[in-house]
C-alpha positions, 0 to 999 in steps of 0.5 A: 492496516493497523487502522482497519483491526480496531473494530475487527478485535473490539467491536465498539464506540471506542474501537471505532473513533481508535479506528478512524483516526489511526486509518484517517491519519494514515490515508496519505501514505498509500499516495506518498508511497508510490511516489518514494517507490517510483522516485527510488526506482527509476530515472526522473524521467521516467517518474511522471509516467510510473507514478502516472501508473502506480495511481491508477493501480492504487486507484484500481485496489480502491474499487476492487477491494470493497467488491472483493469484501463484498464478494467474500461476505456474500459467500460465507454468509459474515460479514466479519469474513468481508471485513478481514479483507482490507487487514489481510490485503494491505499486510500481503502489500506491506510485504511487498513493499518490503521486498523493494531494494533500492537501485545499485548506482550506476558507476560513473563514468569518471570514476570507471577504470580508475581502482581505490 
């Protein structure tokens, strides 16, 4: 997110190269974080499948995205209006993974029943 507010608060040169290298430099993360996020939710047996899932979901926000800015510029006539898309939606998801809590532990059966 931070990466995309460079040339949306300071249009220019320098703006642009600070833009491309914190957004190239955080490209990974979105890729990285889905698989933390499945790791710490579910069961291993289940993380090819999730991860499998939170790709294409990933994938999906890639091209729906630039049609959505597209749309947005279209209508309002700026194409300033478009690009305030990708700051916007990766804060409303920024928030959303703060929302993640890890899963309470199951109690293990060799421990149940027996009391500190």
């Amino acid at each position: 997110m931070l990466g995309t507010l460079p040339v949306l608060l300071y249009p220019g040169p320098v703006a642009m190269l600070l833009s491309a290298i914190l957004f190239g430099g955080s490209f990974m993360a979105g890729p990285t974080s889905i698989t933390i996020v499945a790791q710490r939710q579910l069961s291993p047996a289940s993380w090819t499948a999730a991860i499998s899932l939170l790709t294409v979901g990933f994938a999906f926000g890639q091209t729906i995205g630039p049609i959505l800015a597209g749309a947005i510029s279209d209508v309002t006539g700026s194409i300033e209006a478009g690009f305030w898309v990708s700051p916007l939606l990766l804060a409303i998801a920024a928030c959303v993974n703060l929302l993640q809590r890890p899963p309470v532990p199951a109690e293990s059966p060799a421990l149940a029943g027996k009391s500190s």
